[in-house]
Residue, then its C-alpha position, 0 to 999 in steps of 0.5 A: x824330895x831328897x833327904x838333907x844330910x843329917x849333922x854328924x858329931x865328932x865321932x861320925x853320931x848323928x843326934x839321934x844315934x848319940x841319943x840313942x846309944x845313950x838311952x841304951x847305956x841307961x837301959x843296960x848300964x854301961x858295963x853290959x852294952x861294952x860286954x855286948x860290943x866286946x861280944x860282937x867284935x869277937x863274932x866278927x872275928x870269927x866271922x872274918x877268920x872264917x870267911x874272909x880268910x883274912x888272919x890280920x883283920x881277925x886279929x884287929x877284931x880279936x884284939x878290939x873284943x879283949x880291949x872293950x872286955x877289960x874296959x867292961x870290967x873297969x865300968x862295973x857299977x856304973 
């Protein structure tokens, strides 16, 4: 039987992901999962460098992981 497709938000979420990444939020606290985000995209900036050889997407991701850091110091607290 195939699987209906699942109702996505605005942001491409399906209720369950949304859910999810809030309960996550609530867990950790906002400020650890953007640093855990920040983190991530630096490891794919890596990762692309490295692998791909693509200067210009390491950049993107460089750049992502800077912009999710700084938001990560303004969400302390919360």
């Amino acid at each position: 039987m195939a699987q209906a497709n699942p109702i996505l938000n605005e942001y491409g979420f399906t209720e369950q992901e949304a859910y999810d990444l809030e309960g996550l939020i609530d867990r950790r606290g906002i400020e650890q999962v953007l640093q855990q985000i920040s983190d991530i995209c630096g490891l794919k900036a890596q990762h692309v460098a490295e692998n791909w050889q693509d200067a210009a997407m390491a950049r993107r991701w460089a750049t992502v992981e800077g912009a999710v850091g700084v938001a990560s110091t303004k969400a302390t607290g919360l």
